[in-house]
Residue, then its C-alpha position, 0 to 999 in steps of 0.5 A: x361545208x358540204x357533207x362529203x356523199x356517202x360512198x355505195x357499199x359494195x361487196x367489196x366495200x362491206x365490212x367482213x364478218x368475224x369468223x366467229x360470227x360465221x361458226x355461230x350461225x352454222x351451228x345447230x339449234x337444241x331445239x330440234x335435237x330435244x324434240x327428235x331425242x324426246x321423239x326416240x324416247x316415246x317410241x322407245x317407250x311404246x315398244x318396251x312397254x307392257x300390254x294392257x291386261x286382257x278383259x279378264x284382268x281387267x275385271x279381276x283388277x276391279x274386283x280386287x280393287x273393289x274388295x280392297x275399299x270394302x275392306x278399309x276402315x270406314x272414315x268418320x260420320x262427321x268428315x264424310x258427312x262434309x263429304x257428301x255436303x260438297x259434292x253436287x247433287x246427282x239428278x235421280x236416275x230414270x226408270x228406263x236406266x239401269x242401276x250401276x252397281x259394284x261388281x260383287x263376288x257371287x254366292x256360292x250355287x248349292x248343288x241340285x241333285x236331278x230330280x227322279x223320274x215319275x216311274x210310268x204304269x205300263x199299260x198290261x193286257x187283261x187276264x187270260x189276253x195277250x199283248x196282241x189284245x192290248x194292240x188291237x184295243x189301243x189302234x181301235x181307241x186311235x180310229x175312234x172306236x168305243x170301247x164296247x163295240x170291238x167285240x172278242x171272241x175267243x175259241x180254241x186257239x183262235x181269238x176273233x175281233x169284230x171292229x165296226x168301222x164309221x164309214x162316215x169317217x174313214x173307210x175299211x181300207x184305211x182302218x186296214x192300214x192302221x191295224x196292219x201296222x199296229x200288229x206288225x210293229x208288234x211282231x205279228x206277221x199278216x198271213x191272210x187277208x180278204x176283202x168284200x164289199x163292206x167287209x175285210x178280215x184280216x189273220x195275224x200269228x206271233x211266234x211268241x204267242x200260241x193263238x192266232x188272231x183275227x179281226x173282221x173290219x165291217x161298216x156300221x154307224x149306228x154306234x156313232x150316231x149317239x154323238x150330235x153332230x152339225x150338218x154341214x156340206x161343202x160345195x165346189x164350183x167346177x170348170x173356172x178358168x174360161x168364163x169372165x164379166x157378170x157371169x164370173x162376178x155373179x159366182x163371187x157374189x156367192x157365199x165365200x164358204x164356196x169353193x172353186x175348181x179352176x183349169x189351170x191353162x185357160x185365159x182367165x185362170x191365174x186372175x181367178x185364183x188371185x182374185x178368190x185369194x183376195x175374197x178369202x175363198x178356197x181354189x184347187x186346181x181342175x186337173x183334166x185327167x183321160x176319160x174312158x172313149x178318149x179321145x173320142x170324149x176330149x178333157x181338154x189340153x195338158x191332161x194326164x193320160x194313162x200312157x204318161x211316165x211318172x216323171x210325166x205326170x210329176x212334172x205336169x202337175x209341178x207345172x200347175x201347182x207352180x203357176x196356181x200356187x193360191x190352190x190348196x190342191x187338185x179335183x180331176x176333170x173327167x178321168x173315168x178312166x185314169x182314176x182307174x189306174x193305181x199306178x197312175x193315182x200314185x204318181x199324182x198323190x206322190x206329187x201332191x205329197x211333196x207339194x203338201x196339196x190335198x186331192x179331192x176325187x171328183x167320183x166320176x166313176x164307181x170304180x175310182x182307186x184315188x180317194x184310196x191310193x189317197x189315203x195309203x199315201x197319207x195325204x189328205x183327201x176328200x171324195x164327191x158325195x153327189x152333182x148338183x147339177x145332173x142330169x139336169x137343174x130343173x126343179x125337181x131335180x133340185x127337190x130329188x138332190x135335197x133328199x139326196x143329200x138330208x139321206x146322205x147326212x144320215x150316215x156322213x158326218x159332212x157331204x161334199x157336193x160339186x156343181x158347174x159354173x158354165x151359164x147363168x142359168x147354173x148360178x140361179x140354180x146354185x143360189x136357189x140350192x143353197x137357200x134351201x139348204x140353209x132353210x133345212x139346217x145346213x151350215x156351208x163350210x170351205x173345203x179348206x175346214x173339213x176336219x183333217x183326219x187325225x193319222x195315227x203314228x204306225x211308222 
C-alpha cells in the first residue's frame, strides 16, 4: 500500500508546549545572579577595606619584621645546609650594582660638642701711637708700600706721615682716596686738604684723640725699583671700522698681543670685531668724543658732546656696547675737549661701570680728568703713554719714540702706546717698531692682561 503523505505541520497543527515547559525557559539563569552578587561583594569590599600603610609604615613593617628574623632561634647547620644546596645558584653580582642589604637600625650618634674658636691677636698700635697710627700703616701696606718708607713724625700735638706713592702704579689721587677712607671709617673727620703737582697733603682729627694728623702723599719710585720687573708694553691700533681687504689682513698678520680700537658705526666695524674675537685678540670700542674747535675739527658721527644729558651719553654708549659687545671696553677718539668735563667723564664711567667695560684714556690733552674720574669710580682704567705715530713715521721718529718709551720704562712698570691703521705705510712702520721693540727686551702683552689693580675694601 502506499505511504499515506505526510500532512504539513501548521501552527495550528503543531503540538502545544506543556505550560511547564514554557515556566522553565522563563525562568532566570544563576549564573548571572552569582556573578552580579560576586561583583557586589568586591565593591563592597574595595570600599570597606583598610588603606595600605603610608611609606613610613611601610618601613617600620619591614623593620620590625627584620628584627622579628634575627631574633628567631637559628635552624640547625645540616637542614640549612640542604637548604642552601637546593636553592640554585645566584650568578655574582656586578661591581656597577649596588649591594642590597637589610635595613638595620642605626647606631646611636655620640653628641660633638662645637668646637672653640681660635681667639684672634688683634693687631695694637705701638707704644706712645694711637689707633690712627695703626690705620695709616695698615692702608700703606694695601697700596703696597714698604714698611720702612712711610715715615712719622711727631711734633707737639701734631703727628706727620710722609708716604711715597709708586707712580708707576697708581696715582696720588687714587692713594688719596684710600687713605681718606680708611681714616674716616675710623672716626677721623678730614678737615684740610691741598693738592699740587706731585704733591697732596692731607689733615685729619678724632674727638677721641688729642693729636692731630697729617699725611703728605708724594711721588717717589726709587724705593720701588729694588723689585725686578719685565718690560712690557702694550700697543693699541686706533680708528678700525673703515678700512677692509690686505690693508685690514696685513693688521691681522700682526702679532695677537696687539689690540684694536674699532668706531663702532663704520661698514666694517661689527665684522672687525668678530673677526678679531675668532683670532683671540682684544677690541675696545673708539668712542669719538667733542674736540676742542668743534665742530670746526669734526669726530665724526654719533659722538659724545659736552651739551649731552647723562641719560644721553648712557644711552649713546649702551648703544655701542650692545652692538659691539666682543669689546672689553672704550678709548675716546679726539675729546681734548669732553676728557675735560667731569661731569661728562662721570656719566661715561657710570655707564661703563654697569656694563663692566674698562676706559682707556687716549690722552689727547694734558688736562684730561678721565683716567681720574676712572679711577674714583672703581672702574678699571688705563692711559696713553705716548703715539706712535707723531708728528710723523719716519726713521727718526721711530728712533726718538724708542727712547722715549726705554725712558718711560725707567719709572713705569708697563707703557701703553697707541698707533693708527689708516694706510700701508703705517703697517710697515707698526712692524718695523715692533721688531726693534722685541730686539730691546720688550715682550708685547694684550690690553686685556695688564695687571688689574687690586682695590682695597673702604666701603
Amino acid at each position: 500500500m502506499p505511504k499515506a503523505k505526510a500532512k504539513p505541520i501548521t501552527k495550528k497543527s503543531a503540538p502545544k508546549r506543556s505550560k511547564a515547559k514554557k515556566i522553565k525557559r522563563r525562568r532566570p539563569r544563576l549564573g548571572l545572579y552569582l556573578l552580579a552578587g560576586l561583583g557586589t561583594v568586591l565593591i563592597m569590599w574595595a570600599l570597606i577595606r583598610e588603606p595600605l600603610p603610608a611609606p613610613r609604615d611601610l618601613e617600620k613593617l619591614v623593620v620590625q619584621e627584620t628584627r622579628e628574623r634575627v631574633a628567631r632561634p637559628a635552624k640547625p647547620a645540616k637542614e640549612a645546609k640542604s637548604k642552601e644546596a637546593e636553592k640554585p645558584k645566584r650568578e655574582p653580582k656586578r661591581r656597577s650594582e649596588p649591594e642590597q642589604t637589610e635595613p638595620v637600625q642605626a647606631p646611636a650618634v655620640a653628641k660633638i660638642e662645637p668646637e672653640k674658636p681660635i681667639p684672634v691677636e688683634t693687631p695694637k698700635p705701638k707704644a706712645g701711637e694711637t689707633d690712627l697710627d695703626l690705620v695709616i700703616r695698615n692702608a700703606a701696606e694695601k697700596l703696597g708700600v714698604p714698611q720702612s718708607a712711610a715715615r712719622r713724625r711727631k711734633q707737639d700735638n701734631l703727628v706727620r706721615y710722609s708716604v711715597p706713592i709708586d707712580r708707576a702704579q697708581m696715582d696720588l689721587t687714587y692713594a688719596n682716596m684710600i687713605f681718606k677712607g680708611e681714616m674716616e671709617r675710623a672716626g677721623a673727620t678730614m678737615h684740610k686738604g691741598t693738592d699740587t703737582r706731585n704733591k697732596q697733603t692731607l689733615s685729619f682729627r678724632h674727638k677721641n684723640i688729642p693729636e692731630n694728623y697729617e699725611l703728605d702723599l708724594y711721588y717717589d719710585s726709587s724705593i720701588y725699583k729694588s723689585v725686578q720687573n719685565t718690560k712690557t708694553i702694550t700697543i693699541v691700533v686706533d680708528d678700525f671700522g673703515g678700512i677692509s681687504g690686505k690693508l685690514l689682513d696685513g693688521f691681522f698678520e700682526l702679532d695677537k698681543e696687539v689690540t684694536f680700537a674699532v668706531f663702532p658705526d663704520e661698514a666694517h666695524s661689527v665684522s672687525t670685531m668678530q673677526r678679531a674675537t675668532l683670532q683671540g685678540r682684544d677690541t675696545i670700542i673708539h668712542v669719538p668724543m667733542e674736540p676742542i674747535g668743534y665742530p670746526r675739527i669734526n669726530p665724526g658721527k654719533n659722538a659724545i658732546l659736552v651739551q649731552h644729558t647723562e641719560d644721553r651719553i648712557d644711552k649713546m654708549l649702551s648703544q655701542f656696547i650692545n652692538k659691539m659687545p666682543d669689546c672689553i671696553g672704550i678709548n675716546n677718539h679726539m675729546g681734548s675737549l669732553a676728557t675735560n668735563d667731569s661731569d661728562v667723564m662721570q656719566a661715561v664711567m657710570n655707564t661703563l661701570k654697569r656694563h663692566d667695560k674698562l676706559f682707556l684714556d687716549s690722552r689727547t690733552t694734558n688736562v684730561s680728568v678721565a683716567y681720574q674720574t676712572a679711577q674714583k669710580t672703581h672702574l678699571r682704567a688705563f692711559r696713553n703713554d705716548i703715539f706712535l705715530d707723531s708728528p710723523n713715521i719716519s726713521q727718526s721718529n721711530m728712533e726718538a719714540k724708542i727712547n722715549q718709551i726705554i725712558r718711560l720704562s725707567e719709572s713705569r712698570r708697563h707703557v701703553i702706546a697707541i698707533t693708527h691703521c689708516h694706510n700701508q705705510d703705517k703697517l710697515d712702520y707698526l712692524k718695523s717698531f715692533i721688531q726693534r721693540l722685541k730686539k730691546a727686551g720688550y715682550i708685547l702683552i694684550p690690553l686685556s692682561e695688564i695687571g688689574e689693580r687690586d682695590i682695597p675694601e673702604i666701603l
